[in-house]
N, C-alpha and C positions, 0 to 999 in steps of 0.2 A: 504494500500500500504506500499510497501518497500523502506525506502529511504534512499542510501546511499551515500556520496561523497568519492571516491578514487582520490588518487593524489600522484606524484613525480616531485619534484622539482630539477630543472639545472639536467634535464639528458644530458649522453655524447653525444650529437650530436646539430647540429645548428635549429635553429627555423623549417626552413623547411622539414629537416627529422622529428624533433618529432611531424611535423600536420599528415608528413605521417603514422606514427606511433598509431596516436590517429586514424586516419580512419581504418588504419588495424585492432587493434583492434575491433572494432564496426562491422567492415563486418566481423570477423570471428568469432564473436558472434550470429550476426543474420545467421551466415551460421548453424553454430550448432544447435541454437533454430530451422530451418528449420528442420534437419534432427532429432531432437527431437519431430517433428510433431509439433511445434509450427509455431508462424508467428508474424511479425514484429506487426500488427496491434493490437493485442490482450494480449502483453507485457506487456506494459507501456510506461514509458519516458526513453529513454537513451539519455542523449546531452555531447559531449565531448567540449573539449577547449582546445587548445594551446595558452599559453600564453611567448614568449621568449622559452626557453628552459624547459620549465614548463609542464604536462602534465594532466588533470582533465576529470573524468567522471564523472557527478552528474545523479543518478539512481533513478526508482520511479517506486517498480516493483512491481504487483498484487501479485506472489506468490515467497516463499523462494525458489522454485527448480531455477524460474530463477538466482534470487541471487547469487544460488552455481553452476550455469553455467557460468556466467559472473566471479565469483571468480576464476572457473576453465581456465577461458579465458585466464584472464589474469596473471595468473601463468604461462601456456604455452610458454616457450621457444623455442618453433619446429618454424625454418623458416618459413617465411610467403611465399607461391604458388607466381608463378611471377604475375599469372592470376590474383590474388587480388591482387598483387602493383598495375597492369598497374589499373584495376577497380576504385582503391583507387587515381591514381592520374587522371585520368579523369574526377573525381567527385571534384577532388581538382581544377582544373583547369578551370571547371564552376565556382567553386565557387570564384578561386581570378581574374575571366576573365584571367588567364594567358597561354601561352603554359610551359608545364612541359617536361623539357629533364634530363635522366638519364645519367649522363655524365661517372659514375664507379659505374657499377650495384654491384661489388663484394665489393666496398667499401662500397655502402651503405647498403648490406646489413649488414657488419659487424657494421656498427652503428646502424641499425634497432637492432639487439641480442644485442650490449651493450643496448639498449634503455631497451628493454623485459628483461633482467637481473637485472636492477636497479629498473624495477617499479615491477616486480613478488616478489623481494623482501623489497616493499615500503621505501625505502630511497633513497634520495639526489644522486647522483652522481656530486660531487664538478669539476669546472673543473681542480682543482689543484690536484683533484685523477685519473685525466684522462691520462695513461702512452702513449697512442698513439695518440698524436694530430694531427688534422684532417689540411693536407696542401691545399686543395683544397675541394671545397663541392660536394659531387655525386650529388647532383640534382642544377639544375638551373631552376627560375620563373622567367617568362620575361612575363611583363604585357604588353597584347594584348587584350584590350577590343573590338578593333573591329572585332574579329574574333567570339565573342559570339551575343547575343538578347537573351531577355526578353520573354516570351511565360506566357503564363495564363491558367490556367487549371479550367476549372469548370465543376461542379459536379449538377445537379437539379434533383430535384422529384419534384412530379405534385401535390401531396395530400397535401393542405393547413390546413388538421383538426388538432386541438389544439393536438392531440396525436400527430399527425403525425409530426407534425414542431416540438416536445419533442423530438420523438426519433430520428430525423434528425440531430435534436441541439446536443444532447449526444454522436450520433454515428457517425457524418461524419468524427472526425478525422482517425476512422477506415477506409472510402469510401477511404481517401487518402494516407495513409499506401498503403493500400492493388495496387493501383495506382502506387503507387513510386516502390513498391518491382517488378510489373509485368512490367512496360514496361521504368523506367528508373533507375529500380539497377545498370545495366553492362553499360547503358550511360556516357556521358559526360554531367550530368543533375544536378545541383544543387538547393533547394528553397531558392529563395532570397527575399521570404515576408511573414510574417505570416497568417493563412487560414483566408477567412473573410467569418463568417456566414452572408446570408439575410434572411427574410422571406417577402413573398410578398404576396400578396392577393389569389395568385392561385399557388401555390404553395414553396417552398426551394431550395436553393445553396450555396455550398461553391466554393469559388473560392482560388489557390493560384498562387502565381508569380513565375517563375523558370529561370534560367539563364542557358543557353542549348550554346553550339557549333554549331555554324553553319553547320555543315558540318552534322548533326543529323538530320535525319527524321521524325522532330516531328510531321509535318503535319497530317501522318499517325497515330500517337498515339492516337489521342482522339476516333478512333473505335477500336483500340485494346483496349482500358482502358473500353471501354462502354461494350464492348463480355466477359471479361475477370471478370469486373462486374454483369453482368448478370448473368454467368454462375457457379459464385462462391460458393462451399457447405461449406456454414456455418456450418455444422453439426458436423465436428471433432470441430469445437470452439467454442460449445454453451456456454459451461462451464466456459469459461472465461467472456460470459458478463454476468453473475453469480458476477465475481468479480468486472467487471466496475461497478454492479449497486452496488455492496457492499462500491466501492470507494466510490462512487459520496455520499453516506450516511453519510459516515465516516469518508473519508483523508480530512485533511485542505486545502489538494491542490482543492478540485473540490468548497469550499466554495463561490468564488464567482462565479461560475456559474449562480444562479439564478439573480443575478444583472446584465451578462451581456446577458442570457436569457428576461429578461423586459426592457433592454435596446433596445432590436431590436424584440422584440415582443409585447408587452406592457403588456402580460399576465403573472400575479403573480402565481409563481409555485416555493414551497419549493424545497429543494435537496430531499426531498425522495418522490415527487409527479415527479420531470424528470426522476430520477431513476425507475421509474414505468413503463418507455416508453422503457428501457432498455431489452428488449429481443429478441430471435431467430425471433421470428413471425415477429416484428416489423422491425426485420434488412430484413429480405428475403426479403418483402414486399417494401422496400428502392433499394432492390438491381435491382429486376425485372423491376423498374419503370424507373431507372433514366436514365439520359440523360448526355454524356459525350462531351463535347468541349473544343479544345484548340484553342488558336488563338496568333497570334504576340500581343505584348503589345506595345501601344502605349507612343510615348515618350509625359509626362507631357507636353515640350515645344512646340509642333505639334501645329497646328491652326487647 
């Protein structure tokens, strides 16, 4: 894998424009990897961050072409489509449970292009070089947690054989990729917990937690995620779990997998005995089986 950290620090705009910034970014990368025939799941890691007025993407990608697509991203100065703002803050607005109002679309954009002008050319923008200060902010967060809930997504296959729970372990974060991109990209959908593998006697599931707007149809989601699953042709992406199994041999980053593979299996399997479970056959075979649910998430405090 490829691993890079990009970053601009104190660009010209307030905290809230530049998370929206970091989300555009990211959707108009995986929009490109799309129509380059690629797919979120099959990438690698991209994870951004806002920190203040700070901006950070730390990358962990299978090949250089993505690299120099993400490079080419983020040099891109062209407007961002309004379609991806609104996208970009619905997905914001799961995520801080808040409602997001655009209050001067024309002003924020012209902070979105200072934003993309200061980090296409990776330097600072100080705010004592900033000639037009901003008298009021175009966006407004107003925390509304009760207008959001917690929903759970799980993923199961039936086939509990030591292959099988391998290439379960290896590939589900792809089952949930593939999940996010088809039925809550354009949502108001964010994940608010990291995946939890199990393995049970009779067969595998991941499950993750997501923070959804009420006003969103999830109920229906978990049979579009299972059809959509099902009927997925792995075959334009063989090639790339080529290179997951190459990671999982080779980057530092998959190192402890097999500890937390024996942590929830008890089965001792080096990195290049999971990486074995790594192929087309095994993902088809994953995909035709499983079984998709989502349900409301129960609050801890409940009796």
């Amino acid at each position: 894998m490829i691993h890079k950290l990009y970053s601009a620090y104190n660009l010209p705009a307030d905290h809230d424009v530049c998370h929206l910034f970091e989300h555009l970014v990211i959707r108009r990368f995986l929009r490109a990897a799309e129509k380059s025939g690629n797919e979120r799941a099959f990438i690698g890691e991209l994870h951004g961050t806002t920190s203040e007025s700070s901006v950070f993407f730390d990358v962990a990608f299978f090949t250089r072409e993505s690299i120099t697509l993400f490079e080419k991203v983020i040099a891109d100065v062209k407007p961002f489509d309004l379609s991806m703002i609104n996208e970009s803050v619905a997905h914001i607005e799961a995520e801080m449970r808040s409602n997001v109002v655009i209050w001067d679309e024309k002003e924020l954009r012209k902070q979105l292009a200072r934003c993309q002008k200061a980090f296409a050319s990776r330097r600072s923008a100080r705010p004592d070089k900033i000639t037009e200060p901003v008298k009021s902010p175009p966006l407004e967060v107003d925390d509304q947690p009760d207008n959001f809930i917690d929903i759970t997504l799980t993923i199961e296959a039936p086939d509990a054989s030591k292959q099988a729970t391998a290439a379960f372990f290896c590939m589900y974060p792809i089952l949930l990729d593939l999940v996010r991109s088809a039925c809550f990209d354009r949502a108001p959908v964010y994940p608010s917990s990291h995946s939890e593998f199990t393995a049970y006697h009779d067969g595998n599931s991941v499950s993750q937690t997501y923070t959804v707007k009420k006003s969103f149809d999830w109920q229906s989601a978990g049979k579009a995620a299972q059809s959509y699953l099902r009927t997925f042709d792995i075959t334009p992406h063989a090639s790339r779990l080529n290179d997951l199994a190459k990671a999982f041999k080779t980057d530092p980053f998959y190192n402890p997998a097999p500890i937390y593979f024996y942590q929830k299996t008890a089965a001792p399997l080096t990195k290049h005995e999971l990486a074995k479970a790594i192929t087309a056959a095994n993902l088809r075979t994953i995909l035709r089986a499983i079984t998709v649910t989502i349900s409301a998430t129960k609050d801890l405090g409940e009796s």
